[in-house]
C-alpha positions as CSV (number, residue, x, y, z in Angstrom):
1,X,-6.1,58.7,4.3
2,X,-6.0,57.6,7.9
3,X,-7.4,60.1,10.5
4,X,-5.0,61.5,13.0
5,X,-7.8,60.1,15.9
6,X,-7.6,56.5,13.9
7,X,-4.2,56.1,14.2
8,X,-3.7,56.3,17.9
9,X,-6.4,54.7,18.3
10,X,-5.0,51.8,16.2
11,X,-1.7,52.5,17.9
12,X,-3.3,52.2,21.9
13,X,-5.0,48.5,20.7
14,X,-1.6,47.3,19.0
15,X,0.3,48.3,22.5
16,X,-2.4,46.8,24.8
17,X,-2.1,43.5,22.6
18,X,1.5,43.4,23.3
19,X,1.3,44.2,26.9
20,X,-1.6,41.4,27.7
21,X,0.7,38.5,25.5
22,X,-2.2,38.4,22.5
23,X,-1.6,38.6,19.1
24,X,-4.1,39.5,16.4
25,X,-6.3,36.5,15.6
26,X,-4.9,34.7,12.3
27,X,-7.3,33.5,9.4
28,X,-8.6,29.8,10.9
29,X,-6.8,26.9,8.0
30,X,-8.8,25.1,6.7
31,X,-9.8,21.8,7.4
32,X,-7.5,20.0,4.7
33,X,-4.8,21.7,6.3
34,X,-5.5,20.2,9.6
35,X,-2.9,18.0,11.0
36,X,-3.0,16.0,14.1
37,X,0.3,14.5,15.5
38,X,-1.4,13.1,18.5
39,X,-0.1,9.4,19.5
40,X,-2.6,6.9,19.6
41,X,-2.3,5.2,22.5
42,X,-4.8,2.6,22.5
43,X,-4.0,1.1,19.1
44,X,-6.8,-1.4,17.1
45,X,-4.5,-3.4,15.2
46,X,-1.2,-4.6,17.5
47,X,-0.1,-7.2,15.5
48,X,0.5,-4.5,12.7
49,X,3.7,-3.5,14.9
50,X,4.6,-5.3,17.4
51,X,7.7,-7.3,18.4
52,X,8.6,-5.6,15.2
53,X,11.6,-3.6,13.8
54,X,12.1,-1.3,11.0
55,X,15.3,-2.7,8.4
56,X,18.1,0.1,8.5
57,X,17.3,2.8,5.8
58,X,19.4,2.3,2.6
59,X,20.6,4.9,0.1
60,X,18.6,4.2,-3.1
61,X,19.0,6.2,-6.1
62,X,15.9,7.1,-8.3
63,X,17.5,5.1,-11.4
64,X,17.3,2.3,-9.3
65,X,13.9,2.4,-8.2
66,X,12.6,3.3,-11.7
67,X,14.9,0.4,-13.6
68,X,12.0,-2.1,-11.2
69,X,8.9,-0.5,-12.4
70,X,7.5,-3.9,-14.3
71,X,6.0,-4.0,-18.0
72,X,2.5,-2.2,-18.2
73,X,1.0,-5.7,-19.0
74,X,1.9,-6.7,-15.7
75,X,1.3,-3.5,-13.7
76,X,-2.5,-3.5,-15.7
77,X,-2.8,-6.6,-14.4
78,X,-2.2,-5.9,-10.8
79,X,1.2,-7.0,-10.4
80,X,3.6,-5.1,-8.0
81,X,7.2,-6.0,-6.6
82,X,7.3,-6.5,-2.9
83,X,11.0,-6.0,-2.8
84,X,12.3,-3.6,-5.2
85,X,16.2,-5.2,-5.0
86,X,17.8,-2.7,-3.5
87,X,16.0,-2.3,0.4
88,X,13.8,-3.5,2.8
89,X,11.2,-0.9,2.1
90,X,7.7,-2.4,3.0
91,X,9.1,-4.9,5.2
92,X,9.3,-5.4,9.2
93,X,11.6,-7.6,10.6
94,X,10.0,-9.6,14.0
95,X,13.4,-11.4,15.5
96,X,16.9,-10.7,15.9
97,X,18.3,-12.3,12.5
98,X,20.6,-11.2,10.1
99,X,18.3,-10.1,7.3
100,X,20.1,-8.0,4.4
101,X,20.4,-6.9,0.8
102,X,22.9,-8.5,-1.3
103,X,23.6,-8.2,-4.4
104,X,19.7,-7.6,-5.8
105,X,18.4,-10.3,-3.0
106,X,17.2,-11.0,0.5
107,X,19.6,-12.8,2.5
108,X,19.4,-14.5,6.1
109,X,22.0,-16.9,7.5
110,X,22.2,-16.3,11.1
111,X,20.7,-15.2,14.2
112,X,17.0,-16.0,15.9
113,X,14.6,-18.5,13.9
114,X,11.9,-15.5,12.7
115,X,9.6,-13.8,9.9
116,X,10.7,-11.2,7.7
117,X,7.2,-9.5,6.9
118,X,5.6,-7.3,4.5
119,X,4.3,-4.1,6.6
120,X,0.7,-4.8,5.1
121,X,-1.6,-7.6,5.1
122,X,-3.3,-9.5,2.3
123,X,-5.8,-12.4,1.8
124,X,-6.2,-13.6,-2.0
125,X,-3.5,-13.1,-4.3
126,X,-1.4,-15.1,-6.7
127,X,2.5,-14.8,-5.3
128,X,5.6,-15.8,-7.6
129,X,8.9,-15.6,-6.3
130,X,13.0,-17.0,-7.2
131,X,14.8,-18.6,-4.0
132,X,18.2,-20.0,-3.4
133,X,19.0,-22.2,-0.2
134,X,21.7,-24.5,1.2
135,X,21.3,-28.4,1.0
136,X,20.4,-28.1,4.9
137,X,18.6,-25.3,4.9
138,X,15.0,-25.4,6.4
139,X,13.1,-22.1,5.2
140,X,9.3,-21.3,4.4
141,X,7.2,-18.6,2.9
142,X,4.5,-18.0,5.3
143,X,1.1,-16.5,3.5
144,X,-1.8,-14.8,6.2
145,X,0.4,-14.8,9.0
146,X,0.7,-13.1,12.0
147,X,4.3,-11.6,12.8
148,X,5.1,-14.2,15.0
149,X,2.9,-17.3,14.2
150,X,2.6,-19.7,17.0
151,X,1.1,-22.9,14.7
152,X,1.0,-23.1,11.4
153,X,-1.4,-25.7,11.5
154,X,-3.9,-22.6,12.8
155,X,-3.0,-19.2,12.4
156,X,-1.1,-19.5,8.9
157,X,-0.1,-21.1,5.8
158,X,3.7,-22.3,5.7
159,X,5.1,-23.4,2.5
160,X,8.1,-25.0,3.1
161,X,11.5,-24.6,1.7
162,X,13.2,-27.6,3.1
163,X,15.3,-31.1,1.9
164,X,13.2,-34.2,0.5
165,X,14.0,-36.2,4.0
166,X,11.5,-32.9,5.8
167,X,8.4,-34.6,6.7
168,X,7.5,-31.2,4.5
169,X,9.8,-30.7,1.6
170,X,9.9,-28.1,-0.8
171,X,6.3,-26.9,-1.9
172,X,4.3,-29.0,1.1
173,X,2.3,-27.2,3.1
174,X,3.5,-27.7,7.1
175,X,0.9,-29.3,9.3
176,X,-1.2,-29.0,6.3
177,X,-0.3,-31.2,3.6
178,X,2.9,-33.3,1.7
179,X,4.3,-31.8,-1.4
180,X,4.8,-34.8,-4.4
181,X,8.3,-35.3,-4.6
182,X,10.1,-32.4,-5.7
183,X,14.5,-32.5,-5.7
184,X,15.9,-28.7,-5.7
185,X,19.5,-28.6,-6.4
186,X,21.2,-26.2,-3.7
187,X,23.2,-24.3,-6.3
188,X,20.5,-23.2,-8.2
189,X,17.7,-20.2,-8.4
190,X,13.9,-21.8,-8.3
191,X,10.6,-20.0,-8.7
192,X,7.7,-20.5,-6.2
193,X,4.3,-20.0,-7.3
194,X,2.1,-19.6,-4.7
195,X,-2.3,-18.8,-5.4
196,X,-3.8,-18.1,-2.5
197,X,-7.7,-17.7,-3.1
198,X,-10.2,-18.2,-0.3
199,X,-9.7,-21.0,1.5
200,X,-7.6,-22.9,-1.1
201,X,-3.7,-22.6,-1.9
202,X,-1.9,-24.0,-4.8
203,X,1.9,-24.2,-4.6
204,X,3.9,-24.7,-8.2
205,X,7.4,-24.9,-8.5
206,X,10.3,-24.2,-11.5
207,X,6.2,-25.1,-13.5
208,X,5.3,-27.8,-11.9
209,X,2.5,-28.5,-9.3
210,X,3.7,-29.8,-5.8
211,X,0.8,-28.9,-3.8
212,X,-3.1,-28.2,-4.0
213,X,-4.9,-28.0,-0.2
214,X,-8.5,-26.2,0.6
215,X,-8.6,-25.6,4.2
216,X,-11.8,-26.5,6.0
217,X,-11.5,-23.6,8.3
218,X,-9.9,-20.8,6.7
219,X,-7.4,-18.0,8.0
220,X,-9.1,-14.8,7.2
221,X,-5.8,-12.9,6.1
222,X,-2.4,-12.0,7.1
223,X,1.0,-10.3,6.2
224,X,3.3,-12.7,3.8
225,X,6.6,-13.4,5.5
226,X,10.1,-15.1,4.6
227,X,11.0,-17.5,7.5
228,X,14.7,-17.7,9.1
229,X,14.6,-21.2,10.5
230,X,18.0,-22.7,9.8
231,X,20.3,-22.3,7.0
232,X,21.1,-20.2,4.5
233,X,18.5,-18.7,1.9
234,X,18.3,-16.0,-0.6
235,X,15.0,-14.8,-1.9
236,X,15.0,-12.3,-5.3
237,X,11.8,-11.1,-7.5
238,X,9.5,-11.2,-5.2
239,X,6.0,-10.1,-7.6
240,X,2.1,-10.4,-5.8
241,X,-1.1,-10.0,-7.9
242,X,-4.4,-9.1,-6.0
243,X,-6.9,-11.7,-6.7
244,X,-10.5,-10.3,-6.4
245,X,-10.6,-7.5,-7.8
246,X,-14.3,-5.9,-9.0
247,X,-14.4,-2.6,-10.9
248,X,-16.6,0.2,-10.2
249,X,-15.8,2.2,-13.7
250,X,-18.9,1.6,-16.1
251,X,-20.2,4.0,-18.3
252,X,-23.1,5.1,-17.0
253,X,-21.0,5.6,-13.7
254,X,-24.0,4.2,-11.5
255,X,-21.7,3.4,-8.7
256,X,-20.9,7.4,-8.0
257,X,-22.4,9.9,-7.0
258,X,-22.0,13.4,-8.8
259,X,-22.5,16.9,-7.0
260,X,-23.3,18.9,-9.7
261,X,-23.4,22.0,-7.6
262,X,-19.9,21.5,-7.4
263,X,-17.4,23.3,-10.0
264,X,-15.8,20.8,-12.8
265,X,-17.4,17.4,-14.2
266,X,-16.7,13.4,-14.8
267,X,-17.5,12.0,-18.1
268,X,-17.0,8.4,-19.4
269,X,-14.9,9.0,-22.9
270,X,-16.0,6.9,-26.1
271,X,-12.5,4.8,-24.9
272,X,-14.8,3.6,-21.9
273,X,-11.8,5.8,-19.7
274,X,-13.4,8.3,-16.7
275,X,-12.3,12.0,-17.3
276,X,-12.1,14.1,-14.9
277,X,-12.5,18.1,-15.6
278,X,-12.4,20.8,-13.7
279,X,-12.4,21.1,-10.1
280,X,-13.0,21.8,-7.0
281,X,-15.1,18.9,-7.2
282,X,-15.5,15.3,-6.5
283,X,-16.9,12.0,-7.3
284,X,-18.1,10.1,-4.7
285,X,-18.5,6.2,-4.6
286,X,-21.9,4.9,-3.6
287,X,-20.6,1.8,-1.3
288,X,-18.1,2.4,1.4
289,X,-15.1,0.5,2.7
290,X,-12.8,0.1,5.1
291,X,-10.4,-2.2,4.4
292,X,-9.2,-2.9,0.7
293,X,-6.8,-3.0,-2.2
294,X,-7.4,-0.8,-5.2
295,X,-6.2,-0.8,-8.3
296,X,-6.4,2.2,-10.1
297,X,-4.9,3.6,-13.5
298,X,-4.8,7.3,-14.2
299,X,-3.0,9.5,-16.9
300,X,-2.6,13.5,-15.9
301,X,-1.1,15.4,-19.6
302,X,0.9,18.0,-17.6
303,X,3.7,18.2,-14.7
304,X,2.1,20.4,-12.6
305,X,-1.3,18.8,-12.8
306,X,-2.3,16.9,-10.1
307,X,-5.7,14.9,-8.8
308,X,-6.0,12.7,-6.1
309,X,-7.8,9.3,-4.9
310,X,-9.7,10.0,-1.2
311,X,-10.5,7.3,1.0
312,X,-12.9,6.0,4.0
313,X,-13.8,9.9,3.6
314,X,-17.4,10.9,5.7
315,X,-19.8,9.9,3.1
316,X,-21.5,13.0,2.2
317,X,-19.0,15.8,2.9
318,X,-16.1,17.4,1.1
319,X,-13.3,15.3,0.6
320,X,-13.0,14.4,4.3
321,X,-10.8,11.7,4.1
322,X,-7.1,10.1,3.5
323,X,-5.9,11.2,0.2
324,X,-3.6,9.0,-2.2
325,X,-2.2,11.8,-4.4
326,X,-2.4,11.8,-7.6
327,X,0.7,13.8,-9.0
328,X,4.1,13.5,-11.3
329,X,5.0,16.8,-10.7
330,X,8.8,16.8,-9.6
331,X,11.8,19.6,-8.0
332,X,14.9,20.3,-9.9
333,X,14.6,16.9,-11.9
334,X,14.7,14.8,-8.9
335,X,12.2,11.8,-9.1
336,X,12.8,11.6,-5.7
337,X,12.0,15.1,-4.6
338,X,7.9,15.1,-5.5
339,X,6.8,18.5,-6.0
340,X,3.6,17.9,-4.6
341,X,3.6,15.2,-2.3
342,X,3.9,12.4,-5.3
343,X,1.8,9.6,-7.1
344,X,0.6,7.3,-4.1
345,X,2.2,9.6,-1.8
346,X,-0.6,10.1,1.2
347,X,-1.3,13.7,1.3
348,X,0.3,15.6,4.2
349,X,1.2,12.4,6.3
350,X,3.9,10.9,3.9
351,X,5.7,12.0,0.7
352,X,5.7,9.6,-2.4
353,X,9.8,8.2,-2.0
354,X,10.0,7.9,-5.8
355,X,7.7,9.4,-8.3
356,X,7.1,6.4,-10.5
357,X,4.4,7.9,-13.1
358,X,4.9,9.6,-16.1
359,X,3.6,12.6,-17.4
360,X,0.8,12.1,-20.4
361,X,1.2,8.3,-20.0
362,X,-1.2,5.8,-18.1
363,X,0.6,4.7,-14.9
364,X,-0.8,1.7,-12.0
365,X,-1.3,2.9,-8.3
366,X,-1.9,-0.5,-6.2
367,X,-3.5,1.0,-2.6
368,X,-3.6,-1.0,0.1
369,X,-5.6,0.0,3.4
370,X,-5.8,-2.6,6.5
371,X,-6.8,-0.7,9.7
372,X,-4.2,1.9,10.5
373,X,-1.6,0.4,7.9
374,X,-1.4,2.0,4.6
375,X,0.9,1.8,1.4
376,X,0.7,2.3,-2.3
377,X,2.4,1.2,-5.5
378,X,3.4,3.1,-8.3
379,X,3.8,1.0,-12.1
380,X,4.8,-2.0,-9.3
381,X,7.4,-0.1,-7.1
382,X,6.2,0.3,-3.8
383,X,6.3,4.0,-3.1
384,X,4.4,4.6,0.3
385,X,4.1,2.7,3.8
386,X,2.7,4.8,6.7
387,X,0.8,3.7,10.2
388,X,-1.4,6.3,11.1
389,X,-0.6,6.4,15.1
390,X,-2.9,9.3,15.6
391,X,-5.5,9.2,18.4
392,X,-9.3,7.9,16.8
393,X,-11.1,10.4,14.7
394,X,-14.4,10.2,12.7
395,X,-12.2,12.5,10.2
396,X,-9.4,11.2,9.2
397,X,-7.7,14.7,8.6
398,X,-7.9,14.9,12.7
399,X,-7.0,12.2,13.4
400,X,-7.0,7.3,13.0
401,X,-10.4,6.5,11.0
402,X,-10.9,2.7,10.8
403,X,-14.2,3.2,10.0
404,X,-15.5,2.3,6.9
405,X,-15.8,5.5,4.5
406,X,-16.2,6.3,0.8
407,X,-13.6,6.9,-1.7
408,X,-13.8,10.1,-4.0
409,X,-12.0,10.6,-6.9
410,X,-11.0,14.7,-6.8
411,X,-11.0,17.3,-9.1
412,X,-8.7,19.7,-8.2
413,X,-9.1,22.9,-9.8
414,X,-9.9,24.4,-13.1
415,X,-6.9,23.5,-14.9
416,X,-7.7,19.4,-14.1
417,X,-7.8,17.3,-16.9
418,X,-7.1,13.7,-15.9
419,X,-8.2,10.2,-16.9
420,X,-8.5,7.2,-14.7
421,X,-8.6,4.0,-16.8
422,X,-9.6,1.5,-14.1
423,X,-11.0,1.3,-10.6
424,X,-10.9,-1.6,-9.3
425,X,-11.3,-2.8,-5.8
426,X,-11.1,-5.8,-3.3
427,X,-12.2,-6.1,0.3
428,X,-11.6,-8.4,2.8
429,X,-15.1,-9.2,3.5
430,X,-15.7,-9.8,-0.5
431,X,-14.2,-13.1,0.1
432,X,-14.1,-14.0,3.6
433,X,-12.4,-17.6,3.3
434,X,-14.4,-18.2,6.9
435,X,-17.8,-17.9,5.4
């Protein structure tokens, strides 16, 4: 029972809150609710947007984006689609040219001589890829380039798409090197192979060699683009493999650093898989990064449970970092309504579009971090693409971190149960083509 004294008392203070504008202090959120929508004004990586512009959004259904998940011997591998058939999802467009969607291809025909580009960069990879162009038509794929690439014979590699009287046909390299005589009928679909490792690139196509250059200089890295020049050209099945890739699962876990204070524990299984139990806890790795690709597989046996992959996080603390969620928990039976944010969805900044992974089966997340550019993959179906535009933080839950960080690999809470397969990871620096 209240006193009679208490409640006026409690009745005066309520009053004199109301009359000098306060309101009773709420319970402070915690820092992983923390969100910053600050602009960054004084952004470190231009290139990453500018003279750019987002393709048109495109209704997609989630049978569509599930029907181009690839074959887990592919997506173990590595392998993801860069165009998933249907839209330009992961992809800027930096001219005024008619790029489109047709009928499960890229198409251009008209307009400015320009790049499309994937959103993200990348420096060694092996690229395969089906294109389709006119007699006349002069064309390219452009690997390590800048949006708008001012000389191929310096700031990018252009593989040419172009008839055998080019003084770069099909497969040569431009300012670069000659392909060996290769004749591409116009009314036919051909696949490009393209391995671009350090500072050599091999170019195969419909199987056979046409190309093999080492550069004596080396472009670091860059976005891959499809080149407008003149022409028509359609471009389909569109697959990239991250070269360089160097696990940091072994069964002693001596790359990772364990708090056991914390609730939950990580224990290699007799399969040589990492299981994670438990939770709130975390596994933190020993080296940090900035920018990288991961591959990673994980397997979670229920809907509702969910992990998650944190990255350039403040070495030391809790989970301070960007989170890739780890999640195939779903609304109403919607694969494109995630429950929780979704599979290589990145935690309160951008929802998974599709979730890809399975419940009780191993699924592929591909990550890819390069300054404030980040997108994930999902069994090969891109699922993710954000640019973090936020004002620089030293915690990324505030706010741009371009810093390098660790990653930690999250238990949740008591009911987790997951297994991560394989964690593998490539940095730009591993194999710096200029060293």
């Amino acid at each position: 029972m209240v006193c009679t004294f208490c409640e006026r008392f409690l009745l005066v203070f309520a009053l004199l809150l109301v009359t000098l504008g306060c309101q009773p202090a709420k319970e402070e959120p915690a820092v992983e609710d923390d969100v910053s929508v600050t602009s960054n004004d004084d952004r470190q990586a231009p290139d990453l947007i500018a003279d750019s512009s987002s393709p048109p959004d495109v209704e997609v259904s989630a049978e569509q984006l599930l029907a181009a998940r690839l074959p887990e011997a592919e997506v173990t591998e590595g392998w993801i689609r860069l165009f998933d058939g249907h839209t330009l999802f992961g992809w800027q467009i930096a001219g005024d040219a008619n790029w489109r969607v047709e009928d499960g291809s890229i198409v251009v025909d008209q307009g400015d001589a320009c790049l499309l580009c994937t959103s993200v960069p990348w420096q060694n990879f092996e690229l395969i890829l089906e294109f389709k162009a006119d007699a006349d038509t002069n064309s390219g794929v452009f690997l390590r380039t800048p949006l708008n690439p001012e000389n191929p014979a310096e700031d990018c590699y252009e593989v040419n798409i172009a008839p055998a009287d080019n003084p770069f046909p099909t497969g040569g390299i431009v300012q670069r090197k000659k392909a060996t005589e290769f004749n591409a009928d116009s009314d036919d679909w051909h696949t490009m192979k393209m391995v671009m490792d350090g500072k050599r690139l091999q170019v195969s196509v419909d199987g056979s060699n046409v190309c093999d250059y080492t550069d004596q200089v080396g472009v670091a890295e860059g976005r891959i683009g499809l080149q407008h020049n003149s022409g028509r050209v359609e471009f389909r099945n569109i697959r990239l493999r991250p070269l360089g890739l160097k696990s940091l699962l072994n069964e002693a876990l001596s790359e990772w650093k364990k708090y056991p204070d914390m609730p939950g524990e990580f224990t290699m299984t007799d399969e040589g898989n990492l299981r994670v139990k438990g939770g709130r806890t975390q596994l933190e790795s020993k080296q940090s990064f900035d920018d990288f690709v991961l591959l990673a597989e994980y397997k979670l046996p229920l809907d509702e449970m969910n992990s998650g992959i944190f990255f350039r996080c403040i070495p030391g603390d809790v989970m301070m970092g960007y989170e890739c969620q780890l999640s195939n928990e779903i609304e109403g039976g919607d694969p494109l309504t995630p429950a929780d944010c979704g599979t290589g969805g990145i935690f309160r900044r951008q929802d998974a579009r599709v979730v890809a992974g399975e419940t009780d089966k191993f699924a592929t997340v591909v990550l890819v971090a390069h300054g404030p550019a980040i997108a994930a993959w999902v069994n090969g179906v891109q699922v993710s693409d954000w640019y973090d535009d936020r004002k620089s933080d030293e915690n990324p839950r505030r706010g741009l971190r371009l810093e390098a960080g660790t990653f930690m690999i999250q238990g949740h809470d008591p009911g987790t149960d997951a297994l991560i397969k394989q964690f593998s990871v490539a940095t730009v620096d591993d194999a710096n083509p200029n060293e």
